[in-house]
VOPATOR-843469 format. One record per residue (C-alpha): residue in three letters; x, y, z; chain. Coordinates in steps of 0.02 Angstrom, whole numbers, always signed. Each point is the difference from the previous one (the first is absolute). Layout:
% VOPATOR-843469
(r "Ala" (X Y Z) "A")
...
//
This chain:
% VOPATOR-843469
(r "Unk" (+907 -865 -126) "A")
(r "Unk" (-74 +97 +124) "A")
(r "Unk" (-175 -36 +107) "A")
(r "Unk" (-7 +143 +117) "A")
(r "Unk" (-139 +126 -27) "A")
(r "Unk" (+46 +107 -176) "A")
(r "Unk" (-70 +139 +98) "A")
(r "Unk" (+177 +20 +86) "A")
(r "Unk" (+95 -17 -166) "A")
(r "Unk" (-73 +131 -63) "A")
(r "Unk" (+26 +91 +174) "A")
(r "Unk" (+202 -64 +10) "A")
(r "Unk" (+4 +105 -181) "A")
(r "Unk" (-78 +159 +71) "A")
(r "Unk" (-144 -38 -118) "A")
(r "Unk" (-154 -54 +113) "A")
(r "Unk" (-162 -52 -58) "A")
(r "Unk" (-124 +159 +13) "A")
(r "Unk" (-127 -156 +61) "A")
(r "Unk" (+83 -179 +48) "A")
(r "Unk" (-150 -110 -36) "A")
(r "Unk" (-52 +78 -172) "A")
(r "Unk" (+155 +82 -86) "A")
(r "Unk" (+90 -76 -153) "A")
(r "Unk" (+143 +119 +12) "A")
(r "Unk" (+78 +146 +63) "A")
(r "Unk" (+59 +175 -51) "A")
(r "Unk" (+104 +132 +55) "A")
(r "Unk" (+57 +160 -99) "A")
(r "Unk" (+98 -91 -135) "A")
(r "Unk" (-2 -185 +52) "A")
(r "Unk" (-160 -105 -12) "A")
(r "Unk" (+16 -201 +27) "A")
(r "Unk" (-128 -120 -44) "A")
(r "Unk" (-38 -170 +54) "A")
(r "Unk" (-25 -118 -143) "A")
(r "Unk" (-22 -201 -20) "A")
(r "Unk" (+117 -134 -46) "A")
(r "Unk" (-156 -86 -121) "A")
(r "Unk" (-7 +157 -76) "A")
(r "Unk" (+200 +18 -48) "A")
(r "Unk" (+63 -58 -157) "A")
(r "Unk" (+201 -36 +45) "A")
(r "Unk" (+20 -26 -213) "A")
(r "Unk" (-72 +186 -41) "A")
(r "Unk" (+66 +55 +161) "A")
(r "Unk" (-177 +87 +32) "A")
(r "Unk" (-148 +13 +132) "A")
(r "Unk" (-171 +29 +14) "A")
(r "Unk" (-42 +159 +98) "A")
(r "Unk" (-183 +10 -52) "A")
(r "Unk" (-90 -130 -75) "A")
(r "Unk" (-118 +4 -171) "A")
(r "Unk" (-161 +117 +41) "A")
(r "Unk" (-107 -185 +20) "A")
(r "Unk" (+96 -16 +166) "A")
(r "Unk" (-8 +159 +91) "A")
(r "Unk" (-142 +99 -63) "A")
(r "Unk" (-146 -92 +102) "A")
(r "Unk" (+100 +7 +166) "A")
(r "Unk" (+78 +189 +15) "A")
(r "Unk" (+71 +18 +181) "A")
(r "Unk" (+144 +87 +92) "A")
(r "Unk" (+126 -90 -61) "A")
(r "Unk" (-63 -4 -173) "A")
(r "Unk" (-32 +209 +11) "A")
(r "Unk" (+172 +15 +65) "A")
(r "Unk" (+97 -129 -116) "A")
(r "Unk" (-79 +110 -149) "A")
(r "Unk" (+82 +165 +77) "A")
(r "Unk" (+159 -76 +36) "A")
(r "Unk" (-18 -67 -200) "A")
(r "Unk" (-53 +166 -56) "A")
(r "Unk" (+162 +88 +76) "A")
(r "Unk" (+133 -139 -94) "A")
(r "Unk" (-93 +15 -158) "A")
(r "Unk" (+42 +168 +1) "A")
(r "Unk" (+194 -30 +45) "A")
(r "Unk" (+115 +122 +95) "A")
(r "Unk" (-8 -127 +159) "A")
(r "Unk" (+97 -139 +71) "A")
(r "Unk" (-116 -155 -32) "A")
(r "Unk" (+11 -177 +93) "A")
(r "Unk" (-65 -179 +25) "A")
(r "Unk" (+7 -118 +136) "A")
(r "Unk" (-73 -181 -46) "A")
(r "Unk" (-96 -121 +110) "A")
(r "Unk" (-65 -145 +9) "A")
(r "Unk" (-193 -30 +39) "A")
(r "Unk" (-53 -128 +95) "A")
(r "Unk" (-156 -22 -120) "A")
(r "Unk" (-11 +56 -159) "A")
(r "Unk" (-174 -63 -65) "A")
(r "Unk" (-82 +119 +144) "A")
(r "Unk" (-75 +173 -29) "A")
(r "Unk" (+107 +69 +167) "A")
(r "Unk" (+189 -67 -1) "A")
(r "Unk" (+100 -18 +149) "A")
(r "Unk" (+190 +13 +8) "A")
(r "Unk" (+101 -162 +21) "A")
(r "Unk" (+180 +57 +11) "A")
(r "Unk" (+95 +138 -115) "A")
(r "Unk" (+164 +56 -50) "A")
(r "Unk" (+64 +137 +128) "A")
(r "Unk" (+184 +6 -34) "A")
(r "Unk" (-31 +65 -181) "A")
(r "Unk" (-122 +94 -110) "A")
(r "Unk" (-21 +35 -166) "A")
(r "Unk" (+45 +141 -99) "A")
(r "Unk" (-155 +59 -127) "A")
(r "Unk" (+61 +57 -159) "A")
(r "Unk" (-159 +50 -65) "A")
(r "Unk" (-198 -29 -14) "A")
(r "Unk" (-84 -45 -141) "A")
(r "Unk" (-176 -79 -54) "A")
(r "Unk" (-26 -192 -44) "A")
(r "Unk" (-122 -36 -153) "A")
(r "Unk" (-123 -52 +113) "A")
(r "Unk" (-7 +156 +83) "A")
(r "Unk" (+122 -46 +145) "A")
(r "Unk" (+122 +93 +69) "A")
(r "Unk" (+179 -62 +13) "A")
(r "Unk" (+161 +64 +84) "A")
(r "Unk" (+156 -27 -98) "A")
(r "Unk" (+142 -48 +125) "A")
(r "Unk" (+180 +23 +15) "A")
(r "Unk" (+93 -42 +107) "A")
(r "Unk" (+3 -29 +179) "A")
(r "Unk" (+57 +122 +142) "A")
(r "Unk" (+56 -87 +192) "A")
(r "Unk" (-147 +72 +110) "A")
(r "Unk" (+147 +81 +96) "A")
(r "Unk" (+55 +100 -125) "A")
(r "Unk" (-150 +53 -61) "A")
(r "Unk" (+5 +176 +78) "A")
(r "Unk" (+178 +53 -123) "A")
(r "Unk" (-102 -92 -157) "A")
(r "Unk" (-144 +116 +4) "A")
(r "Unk" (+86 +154 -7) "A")
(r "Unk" (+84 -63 -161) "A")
(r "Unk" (-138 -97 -63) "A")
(r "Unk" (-152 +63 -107) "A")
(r "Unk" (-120 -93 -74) "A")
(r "Unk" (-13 +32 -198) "A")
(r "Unk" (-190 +66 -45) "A")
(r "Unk" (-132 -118 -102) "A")
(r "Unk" (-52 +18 -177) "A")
(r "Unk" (-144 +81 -30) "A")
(r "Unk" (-157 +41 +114) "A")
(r "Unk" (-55 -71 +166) "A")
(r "Unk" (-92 -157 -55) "A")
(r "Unk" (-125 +0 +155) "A")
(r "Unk" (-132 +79 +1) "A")
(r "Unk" (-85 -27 +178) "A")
(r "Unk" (-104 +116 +89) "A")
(r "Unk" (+103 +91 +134) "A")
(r "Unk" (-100 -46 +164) "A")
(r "Unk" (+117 +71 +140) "A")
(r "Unk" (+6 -155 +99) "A")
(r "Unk" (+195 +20 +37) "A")
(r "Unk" (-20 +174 +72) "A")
(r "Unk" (+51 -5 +182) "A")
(r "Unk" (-165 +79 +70) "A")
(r "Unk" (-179 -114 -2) "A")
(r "Unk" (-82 +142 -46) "A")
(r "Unk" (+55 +42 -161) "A")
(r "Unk" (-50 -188 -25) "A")
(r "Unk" (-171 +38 +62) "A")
(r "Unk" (-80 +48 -181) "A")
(r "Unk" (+72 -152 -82) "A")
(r "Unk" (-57 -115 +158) "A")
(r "Unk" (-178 +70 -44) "A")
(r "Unk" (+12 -26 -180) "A")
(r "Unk" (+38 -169 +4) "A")
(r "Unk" (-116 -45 +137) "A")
(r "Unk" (-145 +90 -120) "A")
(r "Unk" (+61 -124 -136) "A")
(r "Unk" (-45 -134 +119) "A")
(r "Unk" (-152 +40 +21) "A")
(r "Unk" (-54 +37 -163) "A")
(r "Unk" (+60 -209 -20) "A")
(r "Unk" (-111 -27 +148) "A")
(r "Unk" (+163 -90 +90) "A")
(r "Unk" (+114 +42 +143) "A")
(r "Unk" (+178 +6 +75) "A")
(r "Unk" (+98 -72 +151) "A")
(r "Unk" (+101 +101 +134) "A")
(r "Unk" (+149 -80 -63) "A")
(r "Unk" (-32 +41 -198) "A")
(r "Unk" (-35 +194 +37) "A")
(r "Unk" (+157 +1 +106) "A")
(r "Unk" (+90 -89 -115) "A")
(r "Unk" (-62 +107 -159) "A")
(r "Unk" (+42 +177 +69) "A")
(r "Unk" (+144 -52 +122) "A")
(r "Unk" (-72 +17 +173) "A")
(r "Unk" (+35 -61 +167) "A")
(r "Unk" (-180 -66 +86) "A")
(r "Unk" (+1 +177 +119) "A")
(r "Unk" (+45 +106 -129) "A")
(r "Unk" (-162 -95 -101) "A")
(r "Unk" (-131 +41 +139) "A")
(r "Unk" (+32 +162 +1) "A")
(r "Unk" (-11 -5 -178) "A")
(r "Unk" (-172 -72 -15) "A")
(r "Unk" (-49 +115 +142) "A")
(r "Unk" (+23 +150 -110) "A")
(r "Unk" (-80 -110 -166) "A")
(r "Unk" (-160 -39 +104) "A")
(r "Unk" (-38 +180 +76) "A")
(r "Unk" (+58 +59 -194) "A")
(r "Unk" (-147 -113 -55) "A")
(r "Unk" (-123 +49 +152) "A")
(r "Unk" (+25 +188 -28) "A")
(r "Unk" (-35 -34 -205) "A")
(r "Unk" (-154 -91 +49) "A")
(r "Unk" (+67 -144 -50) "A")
(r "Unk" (-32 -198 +54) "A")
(r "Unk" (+174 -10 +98) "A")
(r "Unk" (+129 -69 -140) "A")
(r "Unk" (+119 -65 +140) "A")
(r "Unk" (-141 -147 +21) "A")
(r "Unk" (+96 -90 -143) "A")
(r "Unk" (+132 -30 +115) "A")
(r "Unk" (+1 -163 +90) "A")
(r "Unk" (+75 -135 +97) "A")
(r "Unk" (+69 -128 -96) "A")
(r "Unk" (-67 -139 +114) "A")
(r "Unk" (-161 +43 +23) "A")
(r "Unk" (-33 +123 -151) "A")
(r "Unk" (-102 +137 +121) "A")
(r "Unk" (+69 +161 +54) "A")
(r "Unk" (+95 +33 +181) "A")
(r "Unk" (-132 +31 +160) "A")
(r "Unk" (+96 +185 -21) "A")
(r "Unk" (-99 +25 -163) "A")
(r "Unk" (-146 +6 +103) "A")
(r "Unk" (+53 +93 +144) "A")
(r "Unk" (+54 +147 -147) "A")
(r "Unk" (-145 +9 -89) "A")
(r "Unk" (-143 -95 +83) "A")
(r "Unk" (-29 -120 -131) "A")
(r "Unk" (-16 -162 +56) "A")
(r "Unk" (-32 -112 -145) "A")
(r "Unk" (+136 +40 -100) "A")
(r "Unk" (-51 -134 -130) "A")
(r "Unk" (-174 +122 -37) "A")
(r "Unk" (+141 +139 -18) "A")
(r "Unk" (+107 -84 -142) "A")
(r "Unk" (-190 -17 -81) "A")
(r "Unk" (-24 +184 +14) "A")
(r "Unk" (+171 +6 -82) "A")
(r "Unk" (-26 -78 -140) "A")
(r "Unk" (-169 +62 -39) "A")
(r "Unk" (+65 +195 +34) "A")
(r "Unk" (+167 -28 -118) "A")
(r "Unk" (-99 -124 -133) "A")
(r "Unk" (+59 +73 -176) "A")
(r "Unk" (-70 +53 -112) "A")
(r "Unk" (-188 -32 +14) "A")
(r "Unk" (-22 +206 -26) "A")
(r "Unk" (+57 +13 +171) "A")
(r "Unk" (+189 +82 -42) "A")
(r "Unk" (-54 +202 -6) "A")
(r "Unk" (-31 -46 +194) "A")
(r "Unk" (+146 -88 +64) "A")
(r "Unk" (+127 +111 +60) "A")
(r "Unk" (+149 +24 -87) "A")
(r "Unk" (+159 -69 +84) "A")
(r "Unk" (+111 +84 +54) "A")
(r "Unk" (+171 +6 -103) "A")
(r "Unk" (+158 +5 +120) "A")
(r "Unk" (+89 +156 +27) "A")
(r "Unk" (+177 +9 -69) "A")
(r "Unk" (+146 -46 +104) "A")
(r "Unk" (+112 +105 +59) "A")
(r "Unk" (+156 +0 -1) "A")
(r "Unk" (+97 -99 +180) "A")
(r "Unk" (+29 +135 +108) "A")
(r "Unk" (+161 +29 +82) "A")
(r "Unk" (+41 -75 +143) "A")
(r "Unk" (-7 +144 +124) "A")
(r "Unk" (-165 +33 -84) "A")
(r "Unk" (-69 -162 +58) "A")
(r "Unk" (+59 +31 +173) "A")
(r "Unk" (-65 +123 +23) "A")
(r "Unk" (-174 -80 -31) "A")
(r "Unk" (+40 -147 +94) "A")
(r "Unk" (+37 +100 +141) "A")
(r "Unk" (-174 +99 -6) "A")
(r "Unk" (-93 -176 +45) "A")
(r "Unk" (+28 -3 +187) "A")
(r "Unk" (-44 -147 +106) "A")
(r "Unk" (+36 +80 +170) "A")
(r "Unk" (+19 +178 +44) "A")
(r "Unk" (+205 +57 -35) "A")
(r "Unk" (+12 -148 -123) "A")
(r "Unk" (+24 +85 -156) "A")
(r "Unk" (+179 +58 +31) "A")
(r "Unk" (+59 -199 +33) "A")
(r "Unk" (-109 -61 -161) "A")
(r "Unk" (+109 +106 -97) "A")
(r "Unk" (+145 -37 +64) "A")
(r "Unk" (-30 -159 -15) "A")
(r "Unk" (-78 +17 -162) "A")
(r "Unk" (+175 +71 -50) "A")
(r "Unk" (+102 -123 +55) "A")
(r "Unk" (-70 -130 -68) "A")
(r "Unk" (-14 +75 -179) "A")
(r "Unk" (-190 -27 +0) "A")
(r "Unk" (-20 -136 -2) "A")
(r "Unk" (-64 -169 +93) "A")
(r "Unk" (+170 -85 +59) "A")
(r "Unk" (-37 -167 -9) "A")
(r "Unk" (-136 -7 -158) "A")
(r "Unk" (+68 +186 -97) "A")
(r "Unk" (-187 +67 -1) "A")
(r "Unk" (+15 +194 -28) "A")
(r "Unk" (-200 +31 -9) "A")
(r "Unk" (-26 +118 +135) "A")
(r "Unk" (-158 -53 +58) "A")
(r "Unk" (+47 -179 +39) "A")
(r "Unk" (+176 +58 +115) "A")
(r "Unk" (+0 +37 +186) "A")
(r "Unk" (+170 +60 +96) "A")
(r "Unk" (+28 -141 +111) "A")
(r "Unk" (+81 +11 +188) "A")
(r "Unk" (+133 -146 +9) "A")
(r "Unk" (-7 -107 +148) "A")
(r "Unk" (+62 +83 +160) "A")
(r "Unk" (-49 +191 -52) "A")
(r "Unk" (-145 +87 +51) "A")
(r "Unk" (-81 +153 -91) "A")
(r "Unk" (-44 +49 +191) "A")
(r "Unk" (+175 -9 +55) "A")
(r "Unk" (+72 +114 -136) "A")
(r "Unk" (+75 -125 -91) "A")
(r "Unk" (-71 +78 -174) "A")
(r "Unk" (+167 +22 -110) "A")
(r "Unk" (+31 -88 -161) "A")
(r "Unk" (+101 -121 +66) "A")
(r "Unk" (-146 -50 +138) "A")
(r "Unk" (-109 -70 -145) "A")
(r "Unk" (-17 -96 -176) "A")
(r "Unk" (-132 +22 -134) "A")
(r "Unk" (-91 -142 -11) "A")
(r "Unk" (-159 -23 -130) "A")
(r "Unk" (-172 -3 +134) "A")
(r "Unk" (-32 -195 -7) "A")
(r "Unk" (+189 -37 +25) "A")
(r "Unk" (+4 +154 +155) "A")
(r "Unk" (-152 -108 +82) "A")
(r "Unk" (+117 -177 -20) "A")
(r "Unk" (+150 +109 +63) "A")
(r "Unk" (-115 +69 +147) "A")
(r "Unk" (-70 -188 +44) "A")
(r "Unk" (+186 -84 -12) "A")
(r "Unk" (-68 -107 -178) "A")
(r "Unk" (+135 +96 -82) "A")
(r "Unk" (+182 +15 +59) "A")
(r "Unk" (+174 +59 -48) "A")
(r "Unk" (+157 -126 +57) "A")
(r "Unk" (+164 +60 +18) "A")
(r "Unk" (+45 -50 -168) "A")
(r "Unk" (-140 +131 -60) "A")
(r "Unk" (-87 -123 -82) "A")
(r "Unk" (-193 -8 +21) "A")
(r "Unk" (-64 -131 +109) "A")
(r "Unk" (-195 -45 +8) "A")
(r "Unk" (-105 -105 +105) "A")
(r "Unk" (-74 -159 -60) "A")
(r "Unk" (-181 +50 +23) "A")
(r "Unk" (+37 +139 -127) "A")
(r "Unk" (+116 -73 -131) "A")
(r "Unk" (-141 -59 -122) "A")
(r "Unk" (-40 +163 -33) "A")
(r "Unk" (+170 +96 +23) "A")
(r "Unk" (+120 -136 -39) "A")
(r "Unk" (+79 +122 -130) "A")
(r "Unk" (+52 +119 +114) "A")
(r "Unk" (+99 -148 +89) "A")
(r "Unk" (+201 +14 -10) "A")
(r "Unk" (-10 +193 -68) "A")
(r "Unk" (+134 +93 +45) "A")
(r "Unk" (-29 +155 +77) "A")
(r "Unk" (+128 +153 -56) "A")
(r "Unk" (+7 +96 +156) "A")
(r "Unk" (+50 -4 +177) "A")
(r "Unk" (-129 -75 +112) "A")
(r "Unk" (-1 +45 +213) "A")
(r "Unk" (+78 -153 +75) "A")
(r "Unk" (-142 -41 +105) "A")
(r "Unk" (-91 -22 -161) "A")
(r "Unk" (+97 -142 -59) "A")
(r "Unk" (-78 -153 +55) "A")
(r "Unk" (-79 -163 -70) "A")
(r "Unk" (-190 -47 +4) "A")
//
């Protein structure tokens, strides 16, 4: 039984998680593998839970949850390869599970989907494939479709789409709900909920609050606050000039108060526009390429960009927004030293560890981090890293 981070399983099968703290599973063109757990497998009817009855899921929609239904959506229909790999939680009487070990010499084949009375969803399970020979099994293997309709029926919110801002309308939806229940949310819930990283967030509730300013709105983003000390940041107030953010929330939930004839004047949210299709990824590229840092950077983004198929090396973000072309150690943009091989891609928090010497590659290219930052990057520790590093880059914290 494994313990190492799952997020490098799923690499090591060329299936990486679009978002390594929130995703439930992975899919490429015809494979998708989900992560299931052991309390939830029934060895006698050789079946697991993939999505539990509507009474767990429906009051806490997130990333993972948003995803897990798309991934569902695709084997109900059939036509792809479908698998499992089980773990073990360390706690299963908590509303957020953590992984305690998991299988990661074998998966398991799913046969096909289909709905428990309870309104449940179940994979049927055959056998099991050696991870290793996973890659041969999937071009033979497809996964049979389910009887009858889709059985969920959950609003599609658009929280696993790549970019932040086609989560932007649902963010502001569901912060309008909390209002009208005169409440609020934590930093940690709202990145948690639509799959953010905490600098991808502010910018988030940057665009939210001017959104609400430039409706004439009390500034929704108030409902945001520490967990600790249950008041907004000191850069709420440097945004907007509001100092007592607790007279805000009040403003809140006076201005969103339903129904109290007040609904012809609240503003109608706005419903997120449809996702397109993932570009290509030359396409994507090229865009990356267009946000320069430095003069004459575009050209070694790209190629960068390029080499490392788009994404983050060491976490496998692709959202373009959060990815920066870094220099390895020893090469200079000044010096000319601006070819592919010159840099990694590196998602912007792990770039600034990289930059600061928190975040390392040893010869083994395994991931090494420094003990001030392991609390919060411990999963990145041990993660091997599928290209070919500079040699002066390989060194230990």
């Amino acid at each position: 039984m494994a313990t190492k981070p799952i997020t490098q399983f799923f690499l090591n099968l060329k299936l990486p998680l679009r978002n390594a703290r929130w995703s439930w599973g992975a899919q490429n063109e015809n494979t998708i593998l989900l992560r299931t757990w052991a309390d939830e497998f029934s060895s006698q009817g050789k079946r697991v839970v993939v999505l539990r009855e509507p009474v767990g899921y429906q009051e806490r929609e997130s990333y993972g949850l948003d995803e897990r239904i798309r991934h569902l959506r695709t084997l109900w229909a059939g036509g792809v390869a479908g698998y499992s790999v089980i773990a073990t939680a360390k706690a299963t009487d908590v509303a957020k599970r953590e992984i305690k070990e998991y299988r990661d010499d074998k998966v398991f084949v799913i046969d096909q989907l289909e709905a428990r009375a309870d309104g449940a969803i179940v994979a049927v399970l055959g056998g099991m494939v050696p991870a290793d020979d996973l890659a041969t099994h999937q071009a033979q293997h497809v996964t049979a479709p389910a009887e009858g309709p889709f059985p969920v029926d959950v609003f599609a919110t658009g929280m696993s789409t790549d970019s932040y801002k086609a989560k932007l309308p649902a963010m502001r939806d569901w912060l309008i709900e909390v209002a009208r229940r005169e409440s609020y949310v934590t930093y940690a819930e709202v990145m948690d909920r639509f799959g953010l990283i905490f600098f991808v967030l502010r910018t988030a509730m940057g665009k939210l609050g001017h959104q609400s300013a430039d409706n004439g709105e009390p500034i929704l983003t108030a409902l945001i606050v520490d967990k600790e000390t249950h008041r907004c940041s000191d850069g709420f107030a440097e945004e907007f000039g509001i100092v007592d953010d607790q007279a805000e929330r009040r403003r809140l939930y006076s201005y969103w108060a339903l129904p109290k004839g007040r609904t012809e004047d609240i503003a109608e949210p706005a419903s997120a526009p449809p996702v397109a299709d993932p570009d290509s990824l030359e396409e994507r590229a090229k865009r990356f390429e267009q946000v320069e840092v430095r003069t004459q950077q575009g050209a070694f983004r790209k190629a960068v960009f390029l080499a490392c198929g788009g994404r983050c090396i060491v976490s496998g973000c692709s959202i373009l927004e959060a990815l920066e072309a870094a220099h390895l150690e020893g090469r200079n943009w000044r010096d000319g030293h601006n070819a592919a091989s010159d840099g990694i891609l590196l998602r912007r928090d792990l770039h600034a560890l990289y930059d600061t010497g928190l975040l390392s590659f040893a010869e083994d290219m395994l991931v090494r981090l420094s003990p001030a930052v392991r609390e919060h990057y411990g999963v990145f520790e041990g993660v091997h890293v599928a290209t070919t590093l500079h040699p002066g880059n390989q060194k230990t914290p």
